[in-house]
C-alpha positions as CSV (number, residue, x, y, z in Angstrom):
1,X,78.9,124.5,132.7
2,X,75.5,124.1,134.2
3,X,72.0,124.9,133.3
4,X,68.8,124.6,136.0
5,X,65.5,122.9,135.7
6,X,62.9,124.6,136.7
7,X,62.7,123.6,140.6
8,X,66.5,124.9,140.4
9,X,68.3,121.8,140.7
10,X,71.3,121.0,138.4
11,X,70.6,118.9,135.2
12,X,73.0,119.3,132.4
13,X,77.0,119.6,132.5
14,X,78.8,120.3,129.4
15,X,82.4,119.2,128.6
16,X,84.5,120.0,125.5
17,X,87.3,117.9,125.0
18,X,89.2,115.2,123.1
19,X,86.8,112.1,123.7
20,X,87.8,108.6,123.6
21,X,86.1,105.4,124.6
22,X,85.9,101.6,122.8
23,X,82.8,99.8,121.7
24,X,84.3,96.2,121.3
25,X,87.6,94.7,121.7
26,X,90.1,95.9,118.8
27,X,91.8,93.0,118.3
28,X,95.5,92.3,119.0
29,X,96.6,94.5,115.5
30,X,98.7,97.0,115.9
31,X,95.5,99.4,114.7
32,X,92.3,98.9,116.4
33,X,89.7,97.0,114.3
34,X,87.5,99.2,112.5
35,X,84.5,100.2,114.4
36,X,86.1,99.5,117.9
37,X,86.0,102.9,119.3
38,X,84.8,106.7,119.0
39,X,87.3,109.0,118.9
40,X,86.4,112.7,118.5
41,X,89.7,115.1,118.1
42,X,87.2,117.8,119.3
43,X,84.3,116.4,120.8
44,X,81.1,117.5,123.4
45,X,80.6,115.1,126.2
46,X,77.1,116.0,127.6
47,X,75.8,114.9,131.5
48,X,72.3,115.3,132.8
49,X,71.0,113.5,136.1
50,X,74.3,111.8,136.3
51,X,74.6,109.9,132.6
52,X,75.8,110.5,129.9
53,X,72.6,112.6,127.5
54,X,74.4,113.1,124.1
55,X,78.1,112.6,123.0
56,X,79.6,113.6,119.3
57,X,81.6,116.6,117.4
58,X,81.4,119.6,119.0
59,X,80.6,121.5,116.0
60,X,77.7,118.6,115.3
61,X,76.4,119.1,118.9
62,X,76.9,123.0,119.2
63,X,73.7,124.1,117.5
64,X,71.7,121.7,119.8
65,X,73.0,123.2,123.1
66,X,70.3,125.2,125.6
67,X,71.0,129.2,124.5
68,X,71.7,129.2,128.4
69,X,74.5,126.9,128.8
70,X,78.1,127.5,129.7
71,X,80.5,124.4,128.3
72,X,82.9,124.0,130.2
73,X,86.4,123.9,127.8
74,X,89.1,121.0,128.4
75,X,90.4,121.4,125.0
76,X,94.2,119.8,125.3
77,X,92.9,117.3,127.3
78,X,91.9,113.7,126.7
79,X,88.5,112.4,128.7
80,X,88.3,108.7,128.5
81,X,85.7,106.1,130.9
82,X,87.0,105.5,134.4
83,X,89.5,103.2,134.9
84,X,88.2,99.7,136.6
85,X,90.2,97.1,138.8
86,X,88.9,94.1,139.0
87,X,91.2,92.6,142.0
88,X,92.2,94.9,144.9
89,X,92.4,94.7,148.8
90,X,91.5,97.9,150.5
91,X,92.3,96.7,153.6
92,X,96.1,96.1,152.7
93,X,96.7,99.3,151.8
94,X,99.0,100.4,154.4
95,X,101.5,97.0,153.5
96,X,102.0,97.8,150.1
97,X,105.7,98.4,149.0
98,X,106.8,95.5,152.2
99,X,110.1,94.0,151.5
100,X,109.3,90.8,149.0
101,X,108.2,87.7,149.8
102,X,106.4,84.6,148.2
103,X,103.0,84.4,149.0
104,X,102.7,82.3,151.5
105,X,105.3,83.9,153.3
106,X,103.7,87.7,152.3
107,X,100.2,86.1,153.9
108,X,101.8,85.1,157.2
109,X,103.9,87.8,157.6
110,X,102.3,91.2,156.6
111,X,98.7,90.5,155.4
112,X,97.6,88.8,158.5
113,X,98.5,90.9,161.0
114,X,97.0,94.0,158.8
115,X,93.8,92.8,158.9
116,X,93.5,91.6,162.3
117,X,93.8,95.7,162.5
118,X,90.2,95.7,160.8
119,X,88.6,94.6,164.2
120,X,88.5,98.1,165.0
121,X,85.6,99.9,163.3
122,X,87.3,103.3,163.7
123,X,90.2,102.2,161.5
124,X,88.3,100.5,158.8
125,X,86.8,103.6,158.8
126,X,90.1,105.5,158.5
127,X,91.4,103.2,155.9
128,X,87.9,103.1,153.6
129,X,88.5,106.9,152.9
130,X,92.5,106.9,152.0
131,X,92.0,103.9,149.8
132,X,88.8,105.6,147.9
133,X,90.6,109.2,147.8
134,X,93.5,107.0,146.3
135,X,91.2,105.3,143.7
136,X,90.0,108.5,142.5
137,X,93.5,110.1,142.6
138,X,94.8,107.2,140.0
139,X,91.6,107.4,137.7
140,X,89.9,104.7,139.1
141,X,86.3,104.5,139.7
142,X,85.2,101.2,139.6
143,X,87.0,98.0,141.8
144,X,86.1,94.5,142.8
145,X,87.6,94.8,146.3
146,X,88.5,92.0,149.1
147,X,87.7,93.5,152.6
148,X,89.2,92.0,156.1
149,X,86.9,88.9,157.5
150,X,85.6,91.4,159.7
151,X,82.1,92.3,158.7
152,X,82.8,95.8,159.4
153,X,85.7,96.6,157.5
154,X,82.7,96.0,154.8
155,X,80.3,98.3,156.4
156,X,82.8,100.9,156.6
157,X,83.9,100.5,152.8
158,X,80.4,100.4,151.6
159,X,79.2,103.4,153.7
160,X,82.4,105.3,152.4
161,X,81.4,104.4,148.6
162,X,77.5,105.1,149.0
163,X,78.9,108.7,150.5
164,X,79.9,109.5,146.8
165,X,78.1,107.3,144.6
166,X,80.7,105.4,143.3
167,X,80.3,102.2,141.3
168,X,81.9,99.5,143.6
169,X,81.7,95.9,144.3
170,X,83.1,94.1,147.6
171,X,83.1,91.4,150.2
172,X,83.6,90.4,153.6
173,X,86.6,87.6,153.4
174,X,85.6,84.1,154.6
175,X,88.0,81.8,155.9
176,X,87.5,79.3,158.6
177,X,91.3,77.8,158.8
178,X,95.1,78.2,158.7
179,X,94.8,81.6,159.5
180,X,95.1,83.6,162.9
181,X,92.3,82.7,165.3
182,X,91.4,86.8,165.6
183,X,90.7,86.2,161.8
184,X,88.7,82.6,161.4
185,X,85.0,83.7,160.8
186,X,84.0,79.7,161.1
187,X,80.7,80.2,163.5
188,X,79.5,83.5,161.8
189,X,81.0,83.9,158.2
190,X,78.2,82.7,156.5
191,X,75.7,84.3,158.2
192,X,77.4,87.7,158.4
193,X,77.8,87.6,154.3
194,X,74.2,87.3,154.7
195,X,73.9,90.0,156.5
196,X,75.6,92.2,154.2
197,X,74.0,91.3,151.0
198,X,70.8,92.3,152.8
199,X,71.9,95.7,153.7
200,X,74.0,96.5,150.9
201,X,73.6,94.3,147.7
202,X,71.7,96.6,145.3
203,X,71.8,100.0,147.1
204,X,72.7,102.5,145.4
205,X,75.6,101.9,143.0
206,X,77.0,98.9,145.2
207,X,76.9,95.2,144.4
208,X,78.8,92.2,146.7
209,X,80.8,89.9,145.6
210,X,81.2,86.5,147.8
211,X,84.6,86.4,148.9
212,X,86.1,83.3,149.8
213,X,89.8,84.1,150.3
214,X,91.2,81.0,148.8
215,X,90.8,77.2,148.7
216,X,93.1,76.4,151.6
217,X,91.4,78.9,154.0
218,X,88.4,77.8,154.0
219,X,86.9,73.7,154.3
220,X,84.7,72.2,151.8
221,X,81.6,73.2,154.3
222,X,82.7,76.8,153.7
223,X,83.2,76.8,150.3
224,X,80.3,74.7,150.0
225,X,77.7,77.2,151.5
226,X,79.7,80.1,150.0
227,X,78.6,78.1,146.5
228,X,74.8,78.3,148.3
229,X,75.0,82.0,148.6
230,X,75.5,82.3,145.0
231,X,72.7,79.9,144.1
232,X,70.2,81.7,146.0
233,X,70.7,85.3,144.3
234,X,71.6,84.9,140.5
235,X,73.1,88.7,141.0
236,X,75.9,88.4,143.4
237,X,79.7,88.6,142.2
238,X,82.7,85.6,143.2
239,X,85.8,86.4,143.9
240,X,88.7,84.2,145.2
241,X,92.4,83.3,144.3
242,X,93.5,80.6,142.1
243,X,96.4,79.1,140.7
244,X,99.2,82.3,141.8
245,X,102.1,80.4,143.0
246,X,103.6,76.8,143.0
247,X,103.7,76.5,146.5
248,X,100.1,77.4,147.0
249,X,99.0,74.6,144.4
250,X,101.2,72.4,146.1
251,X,99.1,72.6,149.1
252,X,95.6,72.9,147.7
253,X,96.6,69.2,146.3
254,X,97.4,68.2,150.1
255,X,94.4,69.7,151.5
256,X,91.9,68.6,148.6
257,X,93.2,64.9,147.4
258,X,89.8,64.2,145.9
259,X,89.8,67.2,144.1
260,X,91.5,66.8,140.5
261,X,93.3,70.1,140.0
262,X,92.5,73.7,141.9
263,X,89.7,74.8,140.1
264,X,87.8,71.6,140.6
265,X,87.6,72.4,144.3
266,X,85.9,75.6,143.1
267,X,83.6,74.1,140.5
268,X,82.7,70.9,143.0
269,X,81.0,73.9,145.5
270,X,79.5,76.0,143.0
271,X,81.5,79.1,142.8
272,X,82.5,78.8,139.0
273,X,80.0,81.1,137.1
274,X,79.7,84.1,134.7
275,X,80.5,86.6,137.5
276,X,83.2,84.8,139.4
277,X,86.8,86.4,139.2
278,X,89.7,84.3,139.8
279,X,92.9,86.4,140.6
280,X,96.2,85.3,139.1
281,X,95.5,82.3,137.3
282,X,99.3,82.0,136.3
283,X,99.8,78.2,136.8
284,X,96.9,77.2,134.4
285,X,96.7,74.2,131.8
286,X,94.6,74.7,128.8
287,X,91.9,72.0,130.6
288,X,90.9,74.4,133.3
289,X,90.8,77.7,130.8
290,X,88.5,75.6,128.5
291,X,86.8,75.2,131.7
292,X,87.0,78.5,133.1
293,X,85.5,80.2,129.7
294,X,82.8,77.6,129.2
295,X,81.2,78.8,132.6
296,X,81.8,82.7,131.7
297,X,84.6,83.0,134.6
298,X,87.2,85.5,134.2
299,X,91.0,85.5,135.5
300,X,92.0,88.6,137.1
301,X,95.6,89.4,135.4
302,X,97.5,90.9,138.4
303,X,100.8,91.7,137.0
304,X,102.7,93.7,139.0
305,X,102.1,91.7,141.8
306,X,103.0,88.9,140.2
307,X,106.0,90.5,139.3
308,X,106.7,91.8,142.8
309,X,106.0,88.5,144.8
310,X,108.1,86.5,142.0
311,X,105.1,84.3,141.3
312,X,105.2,83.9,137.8
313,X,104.2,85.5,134.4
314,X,99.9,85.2,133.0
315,X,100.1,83.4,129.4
316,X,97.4,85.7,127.7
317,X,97.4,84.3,124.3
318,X,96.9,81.0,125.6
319,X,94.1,82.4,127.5
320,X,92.8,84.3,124.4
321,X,93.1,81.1,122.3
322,X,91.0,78.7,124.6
323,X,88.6,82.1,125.0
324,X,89.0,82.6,128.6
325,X,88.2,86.2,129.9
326,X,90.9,87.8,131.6
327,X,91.0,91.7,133.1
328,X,93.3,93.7,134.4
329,X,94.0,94.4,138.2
330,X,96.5,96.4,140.7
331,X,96.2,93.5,143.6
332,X,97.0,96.0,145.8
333,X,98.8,95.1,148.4
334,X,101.2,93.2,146.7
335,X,100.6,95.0,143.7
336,X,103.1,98.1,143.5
337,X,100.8,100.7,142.7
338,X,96.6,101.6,142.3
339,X,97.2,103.3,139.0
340,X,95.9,101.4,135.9
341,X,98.4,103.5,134.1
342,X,101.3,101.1,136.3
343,X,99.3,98.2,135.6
344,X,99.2,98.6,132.2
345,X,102.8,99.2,131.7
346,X,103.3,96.1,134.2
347,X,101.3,93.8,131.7
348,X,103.3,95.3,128.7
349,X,106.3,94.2,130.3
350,X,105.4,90.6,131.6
351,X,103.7,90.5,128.1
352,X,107.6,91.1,126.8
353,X,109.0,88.6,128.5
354,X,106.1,85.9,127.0
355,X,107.0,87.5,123.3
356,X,103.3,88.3,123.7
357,X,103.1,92.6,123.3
358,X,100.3,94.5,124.7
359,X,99.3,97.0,121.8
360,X,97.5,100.5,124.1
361,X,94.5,99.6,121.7
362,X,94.2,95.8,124.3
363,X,95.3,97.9,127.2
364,X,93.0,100.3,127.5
365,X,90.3,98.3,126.3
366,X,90.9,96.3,129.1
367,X,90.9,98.8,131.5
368,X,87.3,100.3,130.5
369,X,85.2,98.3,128.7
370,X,86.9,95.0,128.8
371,X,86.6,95.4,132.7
372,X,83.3,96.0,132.6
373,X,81.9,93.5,130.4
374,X,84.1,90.3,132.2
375,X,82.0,91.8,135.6
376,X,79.3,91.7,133.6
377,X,78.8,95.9,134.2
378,X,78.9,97.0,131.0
379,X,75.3,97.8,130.9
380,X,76.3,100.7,133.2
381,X,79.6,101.7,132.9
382,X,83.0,101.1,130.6
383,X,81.5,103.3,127.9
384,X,81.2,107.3,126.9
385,X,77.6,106.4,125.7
386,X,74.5,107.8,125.5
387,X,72.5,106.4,128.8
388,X,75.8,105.0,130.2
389,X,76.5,106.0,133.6
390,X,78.8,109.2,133.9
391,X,82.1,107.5,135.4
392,X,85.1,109.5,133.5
393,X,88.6,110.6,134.0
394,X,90.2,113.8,132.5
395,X,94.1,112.9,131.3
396,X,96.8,115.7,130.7
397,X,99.1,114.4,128.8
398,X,101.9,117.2,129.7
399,X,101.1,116.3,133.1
400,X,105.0,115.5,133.7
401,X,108.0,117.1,131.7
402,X,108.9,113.9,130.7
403,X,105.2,112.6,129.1
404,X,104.8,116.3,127.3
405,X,108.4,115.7,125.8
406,X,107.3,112.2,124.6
407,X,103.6,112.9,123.7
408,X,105.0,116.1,121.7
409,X,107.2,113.9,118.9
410,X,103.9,111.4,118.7
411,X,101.9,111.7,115.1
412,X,98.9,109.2,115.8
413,X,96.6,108.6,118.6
414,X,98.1,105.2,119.1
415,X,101.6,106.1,119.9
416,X,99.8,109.1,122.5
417,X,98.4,105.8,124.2
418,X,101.1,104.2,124.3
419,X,103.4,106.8,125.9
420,X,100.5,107.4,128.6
421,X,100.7,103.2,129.4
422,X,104.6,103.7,130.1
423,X,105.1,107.2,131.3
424,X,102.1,108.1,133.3
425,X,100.8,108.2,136.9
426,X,98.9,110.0,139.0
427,X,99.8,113.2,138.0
428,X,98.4,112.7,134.3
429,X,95.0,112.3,136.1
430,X,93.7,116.0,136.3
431,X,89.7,115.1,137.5
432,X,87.9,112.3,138.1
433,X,84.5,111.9,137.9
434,X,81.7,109.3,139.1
435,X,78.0,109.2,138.5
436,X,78.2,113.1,136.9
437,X,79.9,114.3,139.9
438,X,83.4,116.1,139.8
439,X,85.1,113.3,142.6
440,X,88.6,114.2,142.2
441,X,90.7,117.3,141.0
442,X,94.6,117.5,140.4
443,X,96.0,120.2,143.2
């Protein structure tokens, strides 16, 4: 699999396998526009120093291998770009799968007192690792994650992720009201973002993200110098809630009466930009997407914890037709599962229910690439590219009795997808793999 430079250290890693990755969005056909992906039945993906050196045939790449390489051979399997979740909090791991409630209720009574949990350094610690080894279990190697308003829940996650070079993005919550005093970061949030951005922005693989939680916990002075974070550093992510549930918009009109709908209180501190994420976005006019695409923002599509929490069903065509970005995200912990696989099938089904089908072509599109691009990380990852960085998963597609049943009677690539979206899980992710590195491996 490996060859050595000449000071000994590793350089080149060979994989033969089916290869499959997207170079725009397909369209919403039922066959993927032409020239929106690379598809090789039988194709070489080559690694050295962590990227990606050379992809293609194999028999078109054979004759240019070193005469002392061994290639490693997944043939049967299908290696696509790690899977990316633009909306997850790692510090609610341990509540997902809590009996239902609407989101107000689900804040007061199970994610509150979770992350009041986060004051002690030992189990953010704890919790960091399980939720990465889960990541990498389910494919994923790439998240936009909310930490605790502890600023070590985000030392501990960022330690964890710089520890294996993954590709992540975070932030400390802020949130200075109508939440439990052990939580209200009022006197220090600001300053501990700060803090954080100085010691982890840019290092390594790992970017923040400035994470307000919502409009109605934090004032307009939060929000306000949140906004100010962002215009002094052009690079940091956004991420907040908007628009998930009736209740919740109810009350953002009570506690902002001079505001003229949600996002306005977003826009009127600065935080609406082309690497802000807004999760949920359900309860939208066509006003505030206009709005939303005109500054570059993107909506993270949550649906199976939309489904779970009862809060309502994301309109993408009407988000497609006013050209606001959207992605796709597990909103874990009221999201019912990491995998992208269960988000997927989640979206297909809310998508149902719209009359608005998600084709596998738009699914995983939106999973890799689309993902990427809408964070604005496409320059790095979302890709099987030469130069891109080497974040990959390895899919068995007999993984389960059932899926090898279903993917035996498919004739096209398309159907294959499509029986992955609905039938897989964890088990149908044999390796992952982050910056060239073997991460995770079935059994």
């Amino acid at each position: 699999m490996t060859t050595l430079s000449q000071d000994g250290t590793s350089r080149d890693t060979l994989l033969r396998a089916e290869l499959l990755s997207f170079n725009r969005d397909p369209g919403e056909g039922d066959m993927p526009s032409p020239g929106s992906l690379e598809h090789y039945e039988d194709g070489l993906l080559w690694l050295r120093d962590g990227r990606v050196h050379a992809i293609g045939d194999y028999a078109t790449l054979a004759a240019e291998l070193p005469a002392d390489c061994r290639v490693e051979d997944y043939r049967g399997k299908l290696i696509m770009p790690g899977f990316i979740d633009t909306h997850v909090h790692y510090v609610q791991l341990d509540i997902i799968a809590s009996y239902g409630r609407q989101l107000l209720d689900w804040l007061n009574e199970y994610t509150f007192p979770e992350e009041c949990r986060f004051a002690e350094q030992a189990h953010a610690q704890s919790i960091a690792e399980a939720f990465l080894d889960e990541q990498l279990r389910v494919g994923t190697t790439t998240a936009q994650v909310f930490g605790s308003s502890h600023p070590g829940s985000m030392d501990a996650f960022f330690s964890a992720c710089r520890a294996r070079d993954l590709r992540m993005i975070a932030g400390k919550v802020l949130m200075d009201r109508h939440a439990p005093d052990a939580l209200l970061d009022g006197a220090t949030g600001i300053a501990d973002s700060e803090r954080l951005i100085a010691d982890w922005h840019g290092k390594g693989r790992l970017g923040y993200s400035v994470t307000p939680r919502f409009a109605p916990t934090s004032t307009r002075a939060q929000l306000d110098a949140a906004g100010g974070l962002l215009r002094n550093d052009a690079t940091l992510w956004m991420q907040t809630h908007l628009a998930e549930n009736p209740g919740e918009l109810d009350w953002v009109a009570e506690l902002y009466p001079g505001s003229p709908d949600y996002l306005a209180v977003y826009e009127e501190s600065g935080l609406v930009g082309p690497r802000s994420t807004f999760a949920h976005g359900i309860h939208l006019d066509n006003a505030m997407r206009t709005r939303l695409a005109e500054r570059g923002a993107n909506i993270a599509f949550c649906p199976s914890s939309n489904l779970f929490l009862g809060s309502g069903l994301f309109d993408r065509h009407a988000a497609r037709e006013t050209g606001m970005a959207f992605t796709y995200a597990s909103d874990i912990g009221a999201g019912t599962d990491l995998s992208g696989f269960a988000t997927l099938k989640a979206a297909y089904q809310v998508g149902q229910l719209k009359g608005q089908p998600l084709t596998a072509w738009q699914g995983f599109y939106g999973l890799t690439l689309g993902n990427a691009s809408a964070l604005s990380l496409d320059e790095h990852i979302g890709r099987l590219a030469v130069g891109k960085e080497a974040d990959f998963v390895i899919l068995d597609e007999s993984a389960t009795p059932l899926l090898a049943r279903r993917t035996a009677r498919c004739t096209t690539l398309g159907e294959r997808l499509f029986a992955l979206m609905m039938l897989a899980d964890d088990r149908a992710v044999a390796e992952t793999w982050a910056g060239g590195t073997r991460r995770h491996q079935r059994g």
